[in-house]
N, C-alpha and C positions, 0 to 999 in steps of 0.2 A: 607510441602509446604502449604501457605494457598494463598487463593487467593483475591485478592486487588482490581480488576476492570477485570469485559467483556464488549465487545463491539463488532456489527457487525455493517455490513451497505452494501446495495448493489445498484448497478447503471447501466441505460442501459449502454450499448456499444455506442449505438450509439450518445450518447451525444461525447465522442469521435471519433468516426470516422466522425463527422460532422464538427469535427475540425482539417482537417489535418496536420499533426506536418509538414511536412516542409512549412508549409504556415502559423503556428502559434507557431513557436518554444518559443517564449518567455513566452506565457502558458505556456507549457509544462517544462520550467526550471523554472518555478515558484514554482513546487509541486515537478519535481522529482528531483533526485541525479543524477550527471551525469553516477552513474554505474546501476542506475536503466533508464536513459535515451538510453544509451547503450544495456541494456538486452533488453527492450521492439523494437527497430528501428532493430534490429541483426533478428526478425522473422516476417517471411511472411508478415501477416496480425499483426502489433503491436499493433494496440485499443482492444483489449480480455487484453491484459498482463497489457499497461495504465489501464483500468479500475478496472480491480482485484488490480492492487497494489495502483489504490488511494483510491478503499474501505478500505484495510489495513491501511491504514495511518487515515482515517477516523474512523473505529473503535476500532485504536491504541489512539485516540482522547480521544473517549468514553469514553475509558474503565480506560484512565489516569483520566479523569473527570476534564481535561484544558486545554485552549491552549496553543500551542505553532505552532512555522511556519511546514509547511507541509515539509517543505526539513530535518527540525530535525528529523525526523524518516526514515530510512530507510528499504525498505526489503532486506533482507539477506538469503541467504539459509546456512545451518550448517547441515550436513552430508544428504544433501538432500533435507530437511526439512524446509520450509520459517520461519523464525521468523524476531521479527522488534527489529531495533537497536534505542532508542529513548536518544539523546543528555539529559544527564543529569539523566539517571535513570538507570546507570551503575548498582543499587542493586536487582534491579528488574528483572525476567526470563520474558521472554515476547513468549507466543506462537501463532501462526498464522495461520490459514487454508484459503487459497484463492482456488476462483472455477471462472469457467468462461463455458456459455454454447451460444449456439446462440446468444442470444438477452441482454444477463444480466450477469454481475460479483458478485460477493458477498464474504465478506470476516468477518470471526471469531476472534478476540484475546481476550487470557487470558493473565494477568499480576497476577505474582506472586512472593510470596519472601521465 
């Protein structure tokens, strides 16, 4: 296995909860998947979950080293485990750690082939 690009990034919360989704849903289906719109809206308090998964997607960015639109990647969990699914780099293992604590989210990925 070698590895091809890391990337982290992390972000208050509260930039998300300053925007609440049902009064700004059309953000929010900007960045995410409607099954990552679904996980995050299914708990309690959903701004901890939005923001860990669009650090994911931001340092699934990084670590690709280009862009592309925020809804190409998604998070996935696979026997537990978060990894991101990104449109077009089917050859590539992509692994993920997302955290989320009071005030701040932050998220890891390695890409590897």
């Amino acid at each position: 296995m070698v590895i091809v690009g890391i990337g982290a990034d992390i972000e208050s919360i509260a930039r998300f909860r300053n925007l609440p989704y049902k009064e700004n849903k059309p953000f929010y289906r900007k960045i995410f998947t409607k099954k990552e719109l679904e996980y995050c809206t299914a708990k309690a308090d959903p701004y901890p979950h939005f923001a860990a998964r669009f650090c994911a997607k931001e340092a699934g960015l990084k670590a690709l080293g280009r862009a592309t639109d925020l809804k190409n990647i998604e998070i996935i969990y696979k026997s537990g485990t978060p990894r991101l699914r990104i449109n077009g780099c089917q050859d590539l293992k992509i692994f993920a750690s997302l955290s989320h604590a009071k005030d701040w989210a932050l998220a890891f990925v390695i890409l590897t082939i």
